[in-house]
MARKEFI-563716 format. One record per residue (C-alpha): residue number from 1; y negated, x, z negated. Coordinates in nm, 2 decimals, always signed. Layout:
<rs>
<NUM,<Y,X,Z>>,
...
</rs>
This chain:
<rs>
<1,<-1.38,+2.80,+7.23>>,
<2,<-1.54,+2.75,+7.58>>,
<3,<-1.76,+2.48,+7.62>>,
<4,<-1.94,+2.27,+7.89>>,
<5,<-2.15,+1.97,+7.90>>,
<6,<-2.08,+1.60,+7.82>>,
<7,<-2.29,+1.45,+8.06>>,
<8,<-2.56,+1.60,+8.38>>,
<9,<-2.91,+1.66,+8.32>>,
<10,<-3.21,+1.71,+8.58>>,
<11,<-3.52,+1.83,+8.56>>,
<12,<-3.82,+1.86,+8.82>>,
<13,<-4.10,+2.03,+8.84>>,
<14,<-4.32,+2.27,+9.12>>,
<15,<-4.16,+2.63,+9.14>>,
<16,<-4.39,+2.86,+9.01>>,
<17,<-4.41,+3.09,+9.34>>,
<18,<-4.29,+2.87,+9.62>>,
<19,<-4.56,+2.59,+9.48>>,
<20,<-4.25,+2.33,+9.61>>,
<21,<-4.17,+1.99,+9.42>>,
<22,<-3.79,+2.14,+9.32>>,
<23,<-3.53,+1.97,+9.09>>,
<24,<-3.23,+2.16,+8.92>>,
<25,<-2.96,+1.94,+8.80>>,
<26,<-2.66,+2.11,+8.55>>,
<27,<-2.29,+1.97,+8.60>>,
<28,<-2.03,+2.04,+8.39>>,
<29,<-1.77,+2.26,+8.51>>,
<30,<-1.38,+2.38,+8.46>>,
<31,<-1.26,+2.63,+8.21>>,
<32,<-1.32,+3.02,+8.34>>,
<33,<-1.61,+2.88,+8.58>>,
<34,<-1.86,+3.02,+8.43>>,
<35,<-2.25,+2.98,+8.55>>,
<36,<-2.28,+2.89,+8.90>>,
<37,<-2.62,+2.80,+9.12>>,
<38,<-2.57,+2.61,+9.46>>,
<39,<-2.84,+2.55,+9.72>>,
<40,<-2.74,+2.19,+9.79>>,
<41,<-3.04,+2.18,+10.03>>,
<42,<-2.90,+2.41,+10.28>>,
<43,<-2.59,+2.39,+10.52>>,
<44,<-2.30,+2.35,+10.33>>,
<45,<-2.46,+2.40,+10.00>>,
<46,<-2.34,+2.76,+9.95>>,
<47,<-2.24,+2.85,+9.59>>,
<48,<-2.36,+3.21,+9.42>>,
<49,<-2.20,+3.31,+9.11>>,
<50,<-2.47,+3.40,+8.81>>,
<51,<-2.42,+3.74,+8.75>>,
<52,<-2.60,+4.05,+8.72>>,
<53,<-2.47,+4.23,+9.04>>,
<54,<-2.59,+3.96,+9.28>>,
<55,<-2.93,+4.00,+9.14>>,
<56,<-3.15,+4.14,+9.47>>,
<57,<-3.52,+4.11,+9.32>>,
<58,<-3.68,+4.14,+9.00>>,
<59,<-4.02,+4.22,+9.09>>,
<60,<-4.17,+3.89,+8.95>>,
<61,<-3.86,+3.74,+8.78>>,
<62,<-3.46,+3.74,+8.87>>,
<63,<-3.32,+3.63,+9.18>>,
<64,<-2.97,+3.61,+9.25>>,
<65,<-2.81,+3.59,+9.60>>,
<66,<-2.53,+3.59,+9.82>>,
<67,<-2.63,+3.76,+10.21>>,
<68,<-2.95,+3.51,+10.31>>,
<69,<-2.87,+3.26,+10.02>>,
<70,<-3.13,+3.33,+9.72>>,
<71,<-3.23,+3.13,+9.44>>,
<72,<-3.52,+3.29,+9.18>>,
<73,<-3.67,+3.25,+8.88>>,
<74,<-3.34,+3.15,+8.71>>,
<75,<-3.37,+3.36,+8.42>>,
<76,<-3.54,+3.05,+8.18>>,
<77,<-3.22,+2.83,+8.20>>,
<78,<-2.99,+3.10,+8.20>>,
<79,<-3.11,+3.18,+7.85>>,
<80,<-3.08,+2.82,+7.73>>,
<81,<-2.76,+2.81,+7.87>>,
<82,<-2.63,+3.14,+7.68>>,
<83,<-2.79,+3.03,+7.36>>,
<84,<-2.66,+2.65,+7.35>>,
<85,<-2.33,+2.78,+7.37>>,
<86,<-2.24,+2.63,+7.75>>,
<87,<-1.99,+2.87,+7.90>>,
<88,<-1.92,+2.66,+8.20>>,
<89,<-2.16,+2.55,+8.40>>,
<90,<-2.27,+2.43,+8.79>>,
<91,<-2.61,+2.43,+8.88>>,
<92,<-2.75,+2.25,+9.21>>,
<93,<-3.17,+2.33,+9.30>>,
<94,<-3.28,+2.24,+9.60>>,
<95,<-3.50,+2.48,+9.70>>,
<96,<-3.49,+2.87,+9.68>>,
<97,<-3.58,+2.89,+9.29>>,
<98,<-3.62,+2.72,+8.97>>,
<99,<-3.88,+2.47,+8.86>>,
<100,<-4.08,+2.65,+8.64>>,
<101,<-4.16,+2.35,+8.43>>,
<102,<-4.42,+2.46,+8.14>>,
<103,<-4.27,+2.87,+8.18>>,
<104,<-4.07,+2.88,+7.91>>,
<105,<-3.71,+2.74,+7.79>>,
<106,<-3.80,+2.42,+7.56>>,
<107,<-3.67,+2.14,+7.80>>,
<108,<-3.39,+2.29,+7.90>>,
<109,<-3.27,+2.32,+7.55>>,
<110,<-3.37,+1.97,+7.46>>,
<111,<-3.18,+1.86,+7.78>>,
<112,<-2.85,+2.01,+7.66>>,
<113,<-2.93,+1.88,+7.29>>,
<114,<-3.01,+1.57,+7.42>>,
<115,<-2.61,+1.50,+7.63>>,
<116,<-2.44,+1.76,+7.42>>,
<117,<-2.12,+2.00,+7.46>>,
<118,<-1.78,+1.94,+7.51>>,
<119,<-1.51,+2.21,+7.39>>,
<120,<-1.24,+2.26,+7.64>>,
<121,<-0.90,+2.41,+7.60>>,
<122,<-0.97,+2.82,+7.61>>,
<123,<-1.12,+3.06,+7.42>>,
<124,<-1.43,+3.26,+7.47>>,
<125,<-1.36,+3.56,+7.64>>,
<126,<-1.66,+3.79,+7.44>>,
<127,<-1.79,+4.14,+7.54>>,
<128,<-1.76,+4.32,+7.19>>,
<129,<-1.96,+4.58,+7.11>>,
<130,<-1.78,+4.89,+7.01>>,
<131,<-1.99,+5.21,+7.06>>,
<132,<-2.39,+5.26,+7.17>>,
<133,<-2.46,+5.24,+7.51>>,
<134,<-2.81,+5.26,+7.62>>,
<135,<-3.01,+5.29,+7.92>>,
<136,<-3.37,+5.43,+7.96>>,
<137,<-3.62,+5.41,+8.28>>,
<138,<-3.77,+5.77,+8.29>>,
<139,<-4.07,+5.61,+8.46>>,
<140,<-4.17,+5.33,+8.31>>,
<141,<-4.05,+5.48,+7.95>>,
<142,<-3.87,+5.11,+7.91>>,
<143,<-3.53,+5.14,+7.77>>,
<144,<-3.25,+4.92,+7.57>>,
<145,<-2.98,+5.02,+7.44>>,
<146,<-2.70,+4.79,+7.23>>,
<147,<-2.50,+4.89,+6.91>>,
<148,<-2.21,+4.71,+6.75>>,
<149,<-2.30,+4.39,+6.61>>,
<150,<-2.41,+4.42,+6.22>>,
<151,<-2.36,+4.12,+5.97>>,
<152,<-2.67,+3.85,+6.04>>,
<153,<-2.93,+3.84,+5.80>>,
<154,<-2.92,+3.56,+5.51>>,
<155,<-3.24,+3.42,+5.63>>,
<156,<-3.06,+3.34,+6.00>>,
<157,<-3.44,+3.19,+6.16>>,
<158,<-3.79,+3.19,+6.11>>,
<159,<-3.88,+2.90,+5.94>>,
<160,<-4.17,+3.05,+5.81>>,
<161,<-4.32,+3.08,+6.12>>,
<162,<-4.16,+2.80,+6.37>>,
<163,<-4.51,+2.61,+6.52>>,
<164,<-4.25,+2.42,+6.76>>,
<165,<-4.09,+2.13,+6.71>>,
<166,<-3.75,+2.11,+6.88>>,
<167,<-3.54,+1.83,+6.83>>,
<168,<-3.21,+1.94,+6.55>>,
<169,<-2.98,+2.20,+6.65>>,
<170,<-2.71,+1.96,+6.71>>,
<171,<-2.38,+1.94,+6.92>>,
<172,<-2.41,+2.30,+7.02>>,
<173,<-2.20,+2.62,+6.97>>,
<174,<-2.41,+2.93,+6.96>>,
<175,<-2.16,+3.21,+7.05>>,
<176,<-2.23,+3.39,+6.74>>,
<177,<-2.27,+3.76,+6.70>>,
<178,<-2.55,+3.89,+6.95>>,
<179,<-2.91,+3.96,+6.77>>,
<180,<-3.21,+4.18,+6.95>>,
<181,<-3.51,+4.34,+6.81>>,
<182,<-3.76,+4.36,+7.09>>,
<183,<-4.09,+4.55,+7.08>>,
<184,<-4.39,+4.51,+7.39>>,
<185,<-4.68,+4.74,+7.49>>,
<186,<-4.91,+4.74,+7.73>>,
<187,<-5.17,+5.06,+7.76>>,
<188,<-5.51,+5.04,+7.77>>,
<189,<-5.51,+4.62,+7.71>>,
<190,<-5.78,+4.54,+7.50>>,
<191,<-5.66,+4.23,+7.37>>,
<192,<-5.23,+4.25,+7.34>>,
<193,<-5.10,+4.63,+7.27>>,
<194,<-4.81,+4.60,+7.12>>,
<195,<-4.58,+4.31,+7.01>>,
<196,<-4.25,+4.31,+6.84>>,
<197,<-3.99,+3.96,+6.80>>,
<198,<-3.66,+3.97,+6.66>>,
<199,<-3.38,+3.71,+6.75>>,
<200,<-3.14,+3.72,+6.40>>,
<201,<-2.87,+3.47,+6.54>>,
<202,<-2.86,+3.29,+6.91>>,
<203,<-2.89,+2.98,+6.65>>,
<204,<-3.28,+3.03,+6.60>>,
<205,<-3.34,+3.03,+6.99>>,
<206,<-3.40,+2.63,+7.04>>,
<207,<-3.69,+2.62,+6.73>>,
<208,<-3.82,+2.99,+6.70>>,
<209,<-3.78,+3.11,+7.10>>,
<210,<-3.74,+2.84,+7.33>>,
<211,<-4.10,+2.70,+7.35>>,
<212,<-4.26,+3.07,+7.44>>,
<213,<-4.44,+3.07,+7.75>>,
<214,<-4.43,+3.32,+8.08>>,
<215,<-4.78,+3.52,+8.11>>,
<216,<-4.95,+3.72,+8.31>>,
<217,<-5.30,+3.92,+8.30>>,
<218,<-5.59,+3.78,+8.50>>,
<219,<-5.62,+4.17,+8.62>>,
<220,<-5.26,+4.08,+8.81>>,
<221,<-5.33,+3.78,+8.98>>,
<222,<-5.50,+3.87,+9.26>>,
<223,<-5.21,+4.13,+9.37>>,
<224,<-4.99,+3.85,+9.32>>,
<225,<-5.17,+3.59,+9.57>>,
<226,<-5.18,+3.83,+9.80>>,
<227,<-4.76,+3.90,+9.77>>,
<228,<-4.75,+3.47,+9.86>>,
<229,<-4.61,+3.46,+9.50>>,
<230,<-4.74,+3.26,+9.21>>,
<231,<-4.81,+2.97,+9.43>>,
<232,<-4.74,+2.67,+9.18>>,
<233,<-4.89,+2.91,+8.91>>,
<234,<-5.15,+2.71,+8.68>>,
<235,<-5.22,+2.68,+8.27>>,
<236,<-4.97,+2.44,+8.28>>,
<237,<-4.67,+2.67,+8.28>>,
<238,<-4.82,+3.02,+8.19>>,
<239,<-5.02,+3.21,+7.96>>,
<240,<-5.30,+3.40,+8.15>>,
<241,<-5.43,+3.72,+7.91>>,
<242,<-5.80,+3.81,+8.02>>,
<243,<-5.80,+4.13,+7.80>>,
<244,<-6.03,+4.36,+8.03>>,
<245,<-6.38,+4.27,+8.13>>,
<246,<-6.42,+4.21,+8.50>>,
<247,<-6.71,+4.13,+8.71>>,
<248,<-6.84,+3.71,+8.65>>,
<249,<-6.79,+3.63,+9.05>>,
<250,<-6.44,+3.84,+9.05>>,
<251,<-6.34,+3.61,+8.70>>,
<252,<-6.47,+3.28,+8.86>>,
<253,<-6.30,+3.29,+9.19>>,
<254,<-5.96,+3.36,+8.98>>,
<255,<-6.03,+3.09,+8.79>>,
<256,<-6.06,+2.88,+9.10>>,
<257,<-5.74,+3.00,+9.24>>,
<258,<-5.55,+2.89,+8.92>>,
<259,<-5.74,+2.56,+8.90>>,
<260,<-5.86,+2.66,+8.54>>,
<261,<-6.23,+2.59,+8.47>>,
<262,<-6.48,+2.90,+8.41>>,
<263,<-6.51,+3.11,+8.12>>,
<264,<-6.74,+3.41,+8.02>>,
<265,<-6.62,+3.69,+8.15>>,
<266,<-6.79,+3.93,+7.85>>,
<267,<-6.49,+3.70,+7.62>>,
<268,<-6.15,+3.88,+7.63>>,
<269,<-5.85,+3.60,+7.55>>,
<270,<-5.59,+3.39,+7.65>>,
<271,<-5.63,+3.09,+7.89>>,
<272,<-5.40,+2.83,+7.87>>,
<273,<-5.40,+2.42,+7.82>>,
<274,<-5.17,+2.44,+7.49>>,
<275,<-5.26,+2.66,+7.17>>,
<276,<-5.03,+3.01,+7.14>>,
<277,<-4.68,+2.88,+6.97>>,
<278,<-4.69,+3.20,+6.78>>,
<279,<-4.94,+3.47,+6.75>>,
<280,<-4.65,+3.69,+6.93>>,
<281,<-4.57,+3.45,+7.19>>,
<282,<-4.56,+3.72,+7.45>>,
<283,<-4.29,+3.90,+7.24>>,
<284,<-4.07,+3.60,+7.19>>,
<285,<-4.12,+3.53,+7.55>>,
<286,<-4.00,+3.87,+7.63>>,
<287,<-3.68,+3.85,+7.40>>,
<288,<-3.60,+3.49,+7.64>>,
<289,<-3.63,+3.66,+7.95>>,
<290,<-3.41,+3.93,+7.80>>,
<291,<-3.15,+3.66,+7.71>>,
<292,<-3.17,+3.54,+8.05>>,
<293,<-3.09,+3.81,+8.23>>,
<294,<-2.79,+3.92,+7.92>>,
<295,<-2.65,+3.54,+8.04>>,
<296,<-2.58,+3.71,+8.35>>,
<297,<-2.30,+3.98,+8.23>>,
<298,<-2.09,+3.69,+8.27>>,
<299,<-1.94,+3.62,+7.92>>,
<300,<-2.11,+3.59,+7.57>>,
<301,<-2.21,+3.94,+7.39>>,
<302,<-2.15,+4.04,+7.06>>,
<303,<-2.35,+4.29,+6.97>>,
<304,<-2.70,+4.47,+6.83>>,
<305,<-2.98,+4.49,+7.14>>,
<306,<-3.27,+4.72,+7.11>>,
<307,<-3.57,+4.68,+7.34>>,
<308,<-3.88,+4.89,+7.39>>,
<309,<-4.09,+4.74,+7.71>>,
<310,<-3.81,+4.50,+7.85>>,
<311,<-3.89,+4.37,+8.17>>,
<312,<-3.69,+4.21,+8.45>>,
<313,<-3.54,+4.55,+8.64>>,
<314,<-3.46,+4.73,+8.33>>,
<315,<-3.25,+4.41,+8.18>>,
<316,<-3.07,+4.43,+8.51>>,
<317,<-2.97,+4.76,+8.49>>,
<318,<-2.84,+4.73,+8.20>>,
<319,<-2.69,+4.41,+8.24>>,
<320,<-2.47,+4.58,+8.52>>,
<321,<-2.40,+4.87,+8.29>>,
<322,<-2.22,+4.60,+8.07>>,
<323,<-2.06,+4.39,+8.34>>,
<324,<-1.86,+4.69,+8.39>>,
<325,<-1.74,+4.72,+8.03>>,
</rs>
């Protein structure tokens, strides 16, 4: 059945490229409403429906829009949402994106734990799987493609392995049936090459998903000032990979513009307040942004995703390619 929540949640923070103090508040919302995101700081707070073809950007993260009315960096709720199981959904910010909060998914999960879901009187209108479909970026050499959904492993999470601890599963309703095997790579780092994560069952997201972190390499940064973007970027809310030496002056005055103290810039590593969750973090954070951008095909997926060097633009394009089925 569809479900929505039993009571509103907010949650503040600074947006991680606008640098402004933003709060997002989730509402529940009617059967066949879906996800929803309204600028309640503008003139008569304009609603934009969530869904992959009124996505206009996805150079740094996904920004949906309707005409002049954006909103970005939605794509870390939008996979808490998916995975918690709400199908209904109204989301006021007010501002033009997110709050990035720590750059992953954790809070927004423990916020819908926290006031729970409420089943309402439909069913779930799933996108079942029934042949491949697959879609490759010639340039890049990213591609995904999605097969029919195959019976879940015994062992549905990674308890081995879980380093975060989320509050009990509770008083949510996965939408069962969707599982991705996701695999990263990056040429010529010399500190994170490649990366795989596999999501069994949208169950393990809160405890073996949620808590991984956004990241960036300190050889990006500086292009990314100079775009205006990363404003409210700090070690707060991101992982920062330093995996090729760079000059001591060029390392310090990035370290400066991120607020994080000085480090030796003959030592490759990450930079970050809190230890790595998981040796992969990057992966599982990957496999998030992924299920961020899938929440936006509109209805819950069931079905087998492959992933070789996901990233924001090739999710979309794929995303559409399913919003069509």
């Amino acid at each position: 059945m569809q479900h929505t929540l039993l009571a509103p949640f907010s949650l503040s923070s600074k947006g991680l490229h606008t640098g402004l103090d933003l709060t997002v508040t989730f509402l529940a919302a009617p059967v066949g409403h879906g996800l929803q995101v309204q600028r309640v700081d503008l003139p008569g707070e304009p609603v934009v429906p969530a869904l992959a073809d009124r996505v206009v950007d996805t150079s740094r993260g996904t920004v949906i829009a309707d005409g002049d009315i954006r909103i970005s960096t939605i794509e870390h709720a939008m996979a808490a949402l998916l995975a918690c199981g709400v199908d209904n959904c109204l989301i006021q910010v007010d501002g033009p994106e997110f709050p990035i909060l720590d750059g992953s998914s954790r809070y927004y999960v423990q916020e819908i734990l926290r006031v729970g879901l409420l089943e309402q009187d439909a069913p779930r209108n799933y996108l079942t799987v029934t042949e491949p479909l697959e879609y490759r970026d010639e340039k890049t050499g990213s591609w995904l493609r999605i097969l029919p959904a195959s019976q879940p492993d015994t062992k549905r999470c990674d308890d081995d392995q879980r380093k975060f601890s989320a509050p009990q599963p509770i008083a949510f309703a996965s939408p069962a049936g969707l599982s991705i095997d996701s695999t990263i790579y990056f040429e010529g780092s010399e500190l994170i090459t490649t990366q795989r994560a596999q999501l069994s069952d949208l169950s393990c997201f809160a405890t073996d998903f949620a808590a991984a972190r956004t990241f960036v390499f300190v050889r990006e940064i500086a292009p990314l000032l100079q775009m205006g973007l990363i404003r409210g970027g700090d070690l707060s809310n991101a992982l920062v990979i330093y995996d090729r030496p760079m000059a001591q002056d060029d390392l310090d005055k990035l370290a400066d513009a991120l607020g994080a103290p000085h480090r030796d810039a003959s030592h490759l590593g990450f930079l970050q307040l809190r230890p790595l969750q998981w040796e992969n973090e990057p992966a599982r954070h990957k496999v998030l942004d992924l299920l961020g951008d899938l929440a936006l095909v509109g209805r819950p997926i069931r079905g087998h995703v492959e992933a070789y060097k996901p990233g924001h633009t090739v999710n979309n394009r794929f995303a559409r390619q399913l919003l069509k089925l």
